[in-house]
Steps between C-alpha positions, in 0.01 A plus 500: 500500500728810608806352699617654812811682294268659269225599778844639722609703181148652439475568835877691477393706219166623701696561757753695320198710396378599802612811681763529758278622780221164421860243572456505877097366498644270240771351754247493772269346273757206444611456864158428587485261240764362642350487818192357366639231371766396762137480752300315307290302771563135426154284438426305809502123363222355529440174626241195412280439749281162450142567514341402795120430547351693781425181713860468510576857552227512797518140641655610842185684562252224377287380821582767671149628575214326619168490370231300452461598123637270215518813295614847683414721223144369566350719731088527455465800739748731354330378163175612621603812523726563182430763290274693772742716608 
């Protein structure tokens, strides 16, 4: 593994190499690293919710319409006519 004093002295001697008029994109180039880095949006925690069935989740609306079916997903006329149109 290359340590961060090696990997600083490579990147030194590339630098070195470079010509004068390439130093200024290279100081930009670190200042928005810079930047980068010193915004780094934080990861929202996230928190544990307990699972809920959806009876529970929806029991403030149980009863709340009235029907004479036992069943409301049973509906023989809308069945009738399923798949005809």
């Amino acid at each position: 593994m290359v340590t961060n004093h090696v990997t600083l002295e490579i990147a030194i001697q590339k630098i070195q190499k470079l010509p004068p008029e390439q130093w200024q994109k290279l100081l930009e180039f670190i200042e928005f690293l810079e930047y980068q880095s010193s915004h780094q949006p934080t990861a929202p925690k996230t928190l544990k919710t307990p699972e809920v069935s959806f009876t529970e989740a929806a029991k403030e609306f149980i009863g709340c319409l009235d029907s004479d079916l036992e069943d409301l997903s049973h509906n023989a006329q809308y069945l009738e006519r399923l798949g005809q149109e």
